[in-house]
C-alpha positions as CSV (number, residue, x, y, z in Angstrom):
1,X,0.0,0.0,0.0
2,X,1.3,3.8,-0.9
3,X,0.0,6.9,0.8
4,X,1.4,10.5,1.2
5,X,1.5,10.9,4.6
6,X,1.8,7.1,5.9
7,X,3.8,4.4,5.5
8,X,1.5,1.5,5.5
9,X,3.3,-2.2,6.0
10,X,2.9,-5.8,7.1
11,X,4.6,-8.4,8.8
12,X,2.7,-11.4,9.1
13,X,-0.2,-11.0,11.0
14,X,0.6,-7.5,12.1
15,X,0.1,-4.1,10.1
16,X,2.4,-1.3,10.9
17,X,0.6,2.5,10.2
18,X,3.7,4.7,10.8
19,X,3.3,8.5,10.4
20,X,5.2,9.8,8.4
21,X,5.1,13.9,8.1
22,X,8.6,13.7,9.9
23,X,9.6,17.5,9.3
24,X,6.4,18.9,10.4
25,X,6.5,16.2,13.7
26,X,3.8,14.5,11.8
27,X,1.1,17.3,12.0
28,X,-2.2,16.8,11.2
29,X,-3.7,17.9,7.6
30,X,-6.6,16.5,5.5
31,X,-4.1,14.3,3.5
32,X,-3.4,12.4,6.4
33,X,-6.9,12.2,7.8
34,X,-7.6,10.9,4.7
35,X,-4.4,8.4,4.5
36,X,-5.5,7.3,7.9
37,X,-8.7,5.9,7.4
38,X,-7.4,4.6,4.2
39,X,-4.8,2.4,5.8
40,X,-7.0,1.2,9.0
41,X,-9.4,0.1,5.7
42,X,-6.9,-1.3,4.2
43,X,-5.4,-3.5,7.7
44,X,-9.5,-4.7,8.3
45,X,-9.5,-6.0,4.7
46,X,-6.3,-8.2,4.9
47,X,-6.9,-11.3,5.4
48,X,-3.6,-12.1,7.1
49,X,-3.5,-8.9,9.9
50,X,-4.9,-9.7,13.2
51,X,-3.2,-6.3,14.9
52,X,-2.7,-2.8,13.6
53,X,1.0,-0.7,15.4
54,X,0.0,3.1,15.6
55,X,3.9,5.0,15.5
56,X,4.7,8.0,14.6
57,X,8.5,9.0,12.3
58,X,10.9,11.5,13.4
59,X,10.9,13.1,16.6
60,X,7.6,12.9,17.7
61,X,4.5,11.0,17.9
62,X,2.0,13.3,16.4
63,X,2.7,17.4,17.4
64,X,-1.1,17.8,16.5
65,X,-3.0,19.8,13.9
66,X,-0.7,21.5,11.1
67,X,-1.3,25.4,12.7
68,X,0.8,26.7,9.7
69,X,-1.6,25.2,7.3
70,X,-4.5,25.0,9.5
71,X,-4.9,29.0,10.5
72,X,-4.4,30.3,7.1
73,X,-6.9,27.2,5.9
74,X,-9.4,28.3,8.3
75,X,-8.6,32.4,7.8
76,X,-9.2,31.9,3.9
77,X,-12.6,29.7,4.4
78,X,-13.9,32.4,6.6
79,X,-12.8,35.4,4.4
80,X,-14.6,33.7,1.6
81,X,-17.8,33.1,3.4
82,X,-17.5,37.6,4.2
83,X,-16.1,36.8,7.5
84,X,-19.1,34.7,8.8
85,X,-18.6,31.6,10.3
86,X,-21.2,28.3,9.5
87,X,-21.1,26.6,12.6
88,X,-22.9,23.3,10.7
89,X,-20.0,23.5,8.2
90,X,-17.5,23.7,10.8
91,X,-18.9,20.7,13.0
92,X,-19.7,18.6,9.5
93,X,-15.8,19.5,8.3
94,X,-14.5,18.2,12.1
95,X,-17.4,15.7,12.3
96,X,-15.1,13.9,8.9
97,X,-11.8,14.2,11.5
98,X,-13.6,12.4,14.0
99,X,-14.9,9.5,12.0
100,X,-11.3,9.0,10.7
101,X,-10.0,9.0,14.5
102,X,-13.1,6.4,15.6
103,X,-11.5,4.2,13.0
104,X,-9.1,3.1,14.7
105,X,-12.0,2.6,17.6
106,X,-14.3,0.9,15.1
107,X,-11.5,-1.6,14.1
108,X,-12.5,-5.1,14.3
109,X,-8.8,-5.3,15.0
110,X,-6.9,-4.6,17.9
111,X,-4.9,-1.6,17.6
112,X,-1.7,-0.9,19.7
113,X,-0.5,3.4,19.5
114,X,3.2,3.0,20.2
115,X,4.2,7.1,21.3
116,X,7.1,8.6,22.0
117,X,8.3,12.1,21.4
118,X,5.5,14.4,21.9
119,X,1.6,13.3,21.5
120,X,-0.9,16.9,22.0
121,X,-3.8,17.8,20.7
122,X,-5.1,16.5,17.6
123,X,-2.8,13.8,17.8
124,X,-4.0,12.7,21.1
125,X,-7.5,11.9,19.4
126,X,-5.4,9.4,17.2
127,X,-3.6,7.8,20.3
128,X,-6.7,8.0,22.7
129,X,-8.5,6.5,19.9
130,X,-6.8,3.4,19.9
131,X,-7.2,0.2,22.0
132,X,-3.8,0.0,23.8
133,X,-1.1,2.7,24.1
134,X,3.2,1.9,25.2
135,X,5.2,5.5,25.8
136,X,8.1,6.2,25.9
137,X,8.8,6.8,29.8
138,X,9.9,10.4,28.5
139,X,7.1,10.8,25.6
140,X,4.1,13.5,26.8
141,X,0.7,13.6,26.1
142,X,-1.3,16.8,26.6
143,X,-4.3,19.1,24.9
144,X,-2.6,22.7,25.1
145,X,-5.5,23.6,22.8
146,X,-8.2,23.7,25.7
147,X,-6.4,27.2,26.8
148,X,-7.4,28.6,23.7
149,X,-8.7,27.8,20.6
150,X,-9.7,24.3,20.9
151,X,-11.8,21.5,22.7
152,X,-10.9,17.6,22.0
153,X,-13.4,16.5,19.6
154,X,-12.8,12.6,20.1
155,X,-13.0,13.4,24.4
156,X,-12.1,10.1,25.6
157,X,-9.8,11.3,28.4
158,X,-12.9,11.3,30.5
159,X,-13.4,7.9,29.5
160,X,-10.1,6.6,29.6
161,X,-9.0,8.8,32.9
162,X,-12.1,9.1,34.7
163,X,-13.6,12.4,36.0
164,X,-10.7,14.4,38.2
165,X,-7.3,13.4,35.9
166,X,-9.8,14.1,33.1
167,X,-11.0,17.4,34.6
168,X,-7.5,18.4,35.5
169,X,-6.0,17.7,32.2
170,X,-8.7,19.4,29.7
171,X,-9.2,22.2,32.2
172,X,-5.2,23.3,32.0
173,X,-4.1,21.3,29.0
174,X,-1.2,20.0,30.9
175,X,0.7,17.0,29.5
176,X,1.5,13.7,31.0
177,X,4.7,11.7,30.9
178,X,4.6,8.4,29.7
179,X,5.5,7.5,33.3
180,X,3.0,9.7,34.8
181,X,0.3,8.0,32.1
182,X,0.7,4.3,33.4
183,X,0.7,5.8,36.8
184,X,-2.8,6.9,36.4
185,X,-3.7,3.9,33.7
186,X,-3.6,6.0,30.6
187,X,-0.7,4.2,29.1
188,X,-0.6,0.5,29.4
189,X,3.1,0.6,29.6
190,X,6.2,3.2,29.6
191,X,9.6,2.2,29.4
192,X,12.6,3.8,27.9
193,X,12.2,5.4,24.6
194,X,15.1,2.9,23.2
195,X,12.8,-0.3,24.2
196,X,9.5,1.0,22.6
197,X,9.5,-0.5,19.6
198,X,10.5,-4.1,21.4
199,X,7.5,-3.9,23.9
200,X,5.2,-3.3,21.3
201,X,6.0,-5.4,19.3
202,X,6.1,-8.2,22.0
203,X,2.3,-7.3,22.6
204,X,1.6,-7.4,19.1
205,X,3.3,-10.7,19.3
206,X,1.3,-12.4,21.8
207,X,-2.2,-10.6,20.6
208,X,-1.7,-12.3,17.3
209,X,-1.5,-15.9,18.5
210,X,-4.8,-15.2,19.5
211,X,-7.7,-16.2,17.1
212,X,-8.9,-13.3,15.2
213,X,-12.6,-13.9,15.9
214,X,-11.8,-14.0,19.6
215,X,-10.0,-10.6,19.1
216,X,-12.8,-9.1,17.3
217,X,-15.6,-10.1,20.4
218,X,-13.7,-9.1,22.9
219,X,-12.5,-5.5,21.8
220,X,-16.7,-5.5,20.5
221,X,-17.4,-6.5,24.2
222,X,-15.7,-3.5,26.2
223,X,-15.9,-1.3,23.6
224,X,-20.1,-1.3,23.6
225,X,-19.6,-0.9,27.4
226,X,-18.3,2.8,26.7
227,X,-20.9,3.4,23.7
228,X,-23.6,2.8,26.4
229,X,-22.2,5.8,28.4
230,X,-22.3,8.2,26.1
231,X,-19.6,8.4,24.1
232,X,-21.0,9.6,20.5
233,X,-23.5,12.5,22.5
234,X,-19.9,13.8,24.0
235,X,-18.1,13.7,20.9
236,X,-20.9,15.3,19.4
237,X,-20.7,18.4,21.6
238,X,-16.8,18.2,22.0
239,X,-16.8,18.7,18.1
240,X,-19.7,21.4,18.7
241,X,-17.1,23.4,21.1
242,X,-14.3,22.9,19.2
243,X,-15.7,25.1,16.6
244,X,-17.1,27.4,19.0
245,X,-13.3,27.6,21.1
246,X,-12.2,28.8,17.5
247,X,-14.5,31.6,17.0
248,X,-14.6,32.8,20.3
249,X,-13.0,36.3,20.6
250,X,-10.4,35.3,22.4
251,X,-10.1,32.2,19.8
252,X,-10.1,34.6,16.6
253,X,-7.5,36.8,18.2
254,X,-5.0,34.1,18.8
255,X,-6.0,32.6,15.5
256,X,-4.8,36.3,14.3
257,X,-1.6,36.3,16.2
258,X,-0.6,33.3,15.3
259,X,-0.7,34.3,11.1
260,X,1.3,37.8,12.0
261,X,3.6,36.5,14.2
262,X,4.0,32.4,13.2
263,X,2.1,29.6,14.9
264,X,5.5,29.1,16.9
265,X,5.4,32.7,19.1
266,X,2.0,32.0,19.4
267,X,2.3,28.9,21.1
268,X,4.9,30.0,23.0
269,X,2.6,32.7,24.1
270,X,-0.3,30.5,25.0
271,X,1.7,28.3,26.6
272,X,4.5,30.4,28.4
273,X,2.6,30.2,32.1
274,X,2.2,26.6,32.2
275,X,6.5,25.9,31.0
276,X,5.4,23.0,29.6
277,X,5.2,23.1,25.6
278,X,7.4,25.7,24.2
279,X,7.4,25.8,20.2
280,X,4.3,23.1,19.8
281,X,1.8,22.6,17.3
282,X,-2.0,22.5,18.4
């Protein structure tokens, strides 16, 4: 399989989804929305593939939604429309974002997210999103976005925190460590960044001697357990917010900042009293 913005391979009964926007820390745009769904397609059709590996290239996981190309997207859409905003366009253009992040949810097949580097906003949906997730003891995972100009549209911290880590982290968009996140049972495992690729693919290992049908019940099993609590009616409003965090004055005016001044001052604005983020992407 070929796509633009992921390297898509196979090894036996296991499926490797790598991302692979290296020089932008694999930022989020619509080709690899697109490529994304594509490949988990792709994985669920092969006969062979039990288990789909969730990595990121370079540095970092995934640094989030491209800001460079996402501001001046979002300026241009707006300045076309006369500088009104269509909230039902906004939530049916993040509604697509979503559905591509669920895959990984909606797969029949196990999927593992192996981070390391830095995972924060957008790209948490894609980690979040997946059935099991190894750090690397130093990686971080945070939503800087909820201090401005954002909300998580996926929102399964709650579900995968519970209600005070949850509150904590969307309330300050602080990050955890990949220590901090088995501490509190986000991560499954952390270990050092140099064994990450081993761990995982020990768990891949032992999750594909198990029969595939078995797999596919008992991800079905716990997954329906979170369904039944709500989960679509939250990402439903999360993706509502999210469009409303951007338009909010003080949304437009970072938004603005960020195109005079580069997404990277911007962020560093945003995120100068927490210390945490420095030069990040949303």
């Amino acid at each position: 399989m070929s796509y633009e913005t992921i390297d898509y391979t196979t090894d036996g009964a296991i499926a490797r989804l790598t991302l692979s926007r290296p020089e932008r820390l694999n930022a989020i745009n619509t080709q690899l929305v697109a490529d994304l769904r594509a490949a988990v397609i792709a994985a669920n059709d092969d006969g062979a593939v039990k288990v789909l590996v969730l990595s990121g290239s370079g540095r970092a996981f995934c640094a989030g939604y491209d800001l460079d190309w996402g501001t001046k997207a979002e300026d241009a859409s707006q300045r076309a429309a006369s500088g009104i905003w269509d909230p039902v366009r906004d939530f049916v253009g993040m509604s697509r974002n979503v559905r591509a992040y669920m895959s990984l949810w909606e797969s029949p097949k196990p999927v593992i997210a192996q981070v390391h580097g830095w995972c924060v906003g957008g790209g948490t949906d894609l980690a979040l999103c997946s059935d099991l997730i190894f750090m690397a003891d130093d990686a971080h995972i945070g939503y800087p976005p909820a201090r401005v100009w954002g909300e998580p549209t996926t929102m399964m911290w709650v579900y995968r925190l519970g209600l005070e880590h949850a509150k904590r982290l969307v309330l300050t968009g602080e990050s955890l460590s990949g220590t901090e996140a088995e501490r509190l049972g986000l991560a499954s495992k952390a270990v050092p960044a140099a064994q990450l690729a081993d761990t995982v693919d020990a768990m891949a290992a032992k999750l594909a001697t198990i029969p595939l049908n078995q797999l596919v019940m008992s991800k079905l099993l716990v997954n329906q357990a979170y369904e039944n609590m709500g989960l679509r009616t939250t990402q439903m409003l999360g993706t509502v917010f999210d469009g409303i965090a951007r338009h909010t004055p003080e949304g437009i005016a970072w938004r603005d900042m960020a195109m005079q001044d580069g997404f990277r001052e911007a962020v560093r604005r945003r995120d100068a009293p927490f210390g945490d983020y420095g030069e990040r992407k949303k």
